[in-house]
N, C-alpha and C positions, 0 to 999 in steps of 0.2 A: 408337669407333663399333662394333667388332665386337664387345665385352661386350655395350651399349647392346643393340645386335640383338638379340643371343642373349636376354638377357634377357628383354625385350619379348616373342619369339613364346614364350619357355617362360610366363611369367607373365599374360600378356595377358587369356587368360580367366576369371582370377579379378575383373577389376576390370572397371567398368563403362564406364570414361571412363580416358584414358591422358595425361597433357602431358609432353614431355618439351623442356627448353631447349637447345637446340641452337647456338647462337651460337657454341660451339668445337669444331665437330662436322669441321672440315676442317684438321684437325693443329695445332686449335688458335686458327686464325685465321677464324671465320667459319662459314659451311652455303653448301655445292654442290648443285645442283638433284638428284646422283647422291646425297647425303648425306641431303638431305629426303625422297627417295621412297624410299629404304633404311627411313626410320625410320616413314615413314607404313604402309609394307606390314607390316613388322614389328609395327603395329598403334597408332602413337601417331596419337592423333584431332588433336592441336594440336602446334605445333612452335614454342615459342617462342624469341626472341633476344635483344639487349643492347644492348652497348656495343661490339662486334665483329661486330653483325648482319649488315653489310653492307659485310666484306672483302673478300667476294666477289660481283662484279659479277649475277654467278647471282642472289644473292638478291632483288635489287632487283625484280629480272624476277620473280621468285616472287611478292614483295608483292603483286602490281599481277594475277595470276592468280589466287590463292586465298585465303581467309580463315582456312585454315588452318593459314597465316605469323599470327603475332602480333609485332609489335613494340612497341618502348614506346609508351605513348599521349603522350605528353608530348614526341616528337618536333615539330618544329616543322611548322604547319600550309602542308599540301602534299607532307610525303614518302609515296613509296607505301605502302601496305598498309593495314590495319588492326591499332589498339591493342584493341581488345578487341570482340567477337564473341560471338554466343549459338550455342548447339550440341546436339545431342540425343544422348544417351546413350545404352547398349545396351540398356538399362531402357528405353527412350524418355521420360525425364524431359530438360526441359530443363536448360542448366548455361551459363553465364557465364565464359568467359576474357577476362583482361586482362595488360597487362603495363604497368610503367612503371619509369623507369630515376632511382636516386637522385642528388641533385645535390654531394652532400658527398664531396670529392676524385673527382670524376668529371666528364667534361665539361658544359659549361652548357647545360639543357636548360629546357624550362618546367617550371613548381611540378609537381610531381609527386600533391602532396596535392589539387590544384585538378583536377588529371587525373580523379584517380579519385572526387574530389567528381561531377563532369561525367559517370562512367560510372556510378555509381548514378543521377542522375535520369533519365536516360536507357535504363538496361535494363529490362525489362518486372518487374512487381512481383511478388515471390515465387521471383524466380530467385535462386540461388544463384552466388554469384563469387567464383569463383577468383583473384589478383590475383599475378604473378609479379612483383617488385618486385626487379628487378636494383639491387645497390647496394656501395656499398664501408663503409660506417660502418653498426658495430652498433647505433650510437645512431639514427640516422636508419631503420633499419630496426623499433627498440624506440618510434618516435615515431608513425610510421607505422602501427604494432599499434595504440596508443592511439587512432587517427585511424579504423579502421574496426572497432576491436569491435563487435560485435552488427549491423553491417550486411555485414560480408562472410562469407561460407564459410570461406575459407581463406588467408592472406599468406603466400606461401614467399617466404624469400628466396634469391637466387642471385647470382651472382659473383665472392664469393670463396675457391671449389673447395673448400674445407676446410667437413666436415661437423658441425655444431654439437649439442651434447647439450641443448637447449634446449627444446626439441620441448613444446607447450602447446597448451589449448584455452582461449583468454580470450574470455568472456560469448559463445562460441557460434561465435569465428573461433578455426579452426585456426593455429599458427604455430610455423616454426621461422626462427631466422636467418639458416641456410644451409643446404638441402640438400645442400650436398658435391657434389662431382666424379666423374664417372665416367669413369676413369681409372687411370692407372699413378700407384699413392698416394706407391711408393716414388721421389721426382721433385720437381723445385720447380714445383708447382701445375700437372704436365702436360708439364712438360718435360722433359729429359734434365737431369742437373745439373754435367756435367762445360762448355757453353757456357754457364751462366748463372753458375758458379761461374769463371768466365774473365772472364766481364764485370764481375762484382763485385768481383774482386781487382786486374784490371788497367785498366779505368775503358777499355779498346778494345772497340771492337762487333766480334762474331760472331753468327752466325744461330743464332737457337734450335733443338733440332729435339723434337721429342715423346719420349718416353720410351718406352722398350720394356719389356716385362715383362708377367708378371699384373696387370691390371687386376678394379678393383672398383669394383661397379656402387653408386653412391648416387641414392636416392631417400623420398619421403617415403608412407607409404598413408595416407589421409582419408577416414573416415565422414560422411557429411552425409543429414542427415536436413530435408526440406524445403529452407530456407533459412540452416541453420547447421549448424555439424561438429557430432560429437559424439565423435571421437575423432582422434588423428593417431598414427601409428608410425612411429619412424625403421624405413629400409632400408639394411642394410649389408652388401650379397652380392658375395663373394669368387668368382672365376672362375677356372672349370679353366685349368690349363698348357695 
């Protein structure tokens, strides 16, 4: 969280719109209502989640007060919040966030492709969408690309904390696999490695705890021009001791 910060107010005014996924924002397991307003002030306009969106109780309550919680859309119908939302920029251009969460090795959710079919005929025509597509299978993520070229802005995907050299613009949608983890990289995906390395050798439960160390900040920058990218850059910023 405190790379995430720092990064956020040093960077913030070069871009014009900011999302940052937040669902392992509370050591790991979830976003605290102290965790989301750390990162709104800091300057992110959207705060999306996951698969661990809603470890903590806090967030539930967050849903249901702003729209600047995004959860997956493909939650089943009746959980709080909103799956995807329209927004205004600093540019004052409008912009489209969504999220939805993949169903391959991940728990069972609605189609996720039907999801985001469902948030194009419904967003206003000409807006650009963002679509954060939490998932575990690169395939499912590379199917999903196929599934919104040339109608979405942008497909990140997120989840699985490790940052992918994949980084593309197909027929006009930004996409990388995974934006990567920001975090202590030196770690099993966040954690400290001496309790996850206990559990994997000795098959007995111990409590995970976060990793200490320099952390680094990943993230993706995207040009969009109208209503498609016209460029994506990985981000891969190391943080002072």
């Amino acid at each position: 969280m405190t790379a995430a910060v720092a990064y956020l107010r040093r960077e913030r005014p070069a871009y014009d719109f900011a999302i940052v996924n937040g669902e392992n924002a509370a050591g790991g397991f979830g976003l605290t209502r102290r965790h989301f307003e750390q990162l709104r002030t800091a300057g992110a306009d959207v705060v999306t989640l996951g698969n661990h969106g809603f470890d903590q109780a806090e967030a539930l309550e967050l849903a249901e007060e702003t729209t600047r919680l995004v959860r997956p859309a493909n939650y089943p119908p009746g959980t709080p919040g909103v799956g995807s939302a329209v927004y205004e920029t600093a540019a004052g251009e409008r912009i489209a966030v969504m999220q939805v969460m993949g169903r391959v090795f991940m728990e069972a959710l609605d189609d996720p492709f039907a999801a985001v079919d469902a948030a194009f005929e419904s967003l206003p025509a000409g807006v650009p969408l963002v679509i954060d597509f939490h998932a575990e299978a690169t395939s499912e993520k590379k199917v999903m690309l196929h599934h919104v070229a040339g109608r979405a802005a942008a497909l990140i995907g997120t989840h699985t904390h490790v940052q992918t050299a994949d980084e593309t613009v197909h027929r006009g949608t930004a996409y990388i696999t995974d934006v990567g983890m920001t975090g202590v990289q030196v770690s099993s995906i966040g954690m400290a490695f001496d309790e996850v390395h206990y559990r994997m050798t000795t098959k007995l439960p111990r409590r995970y705890k976060p990793a200490t160390g320099v952390a680094t900040v990943c993230a993706a920058s995207i040009d969009i021009e109208g209503a498609r990218a016209t460029r994506i850059e990985r981000v891969r910023a190391e943080q002072d001791e």
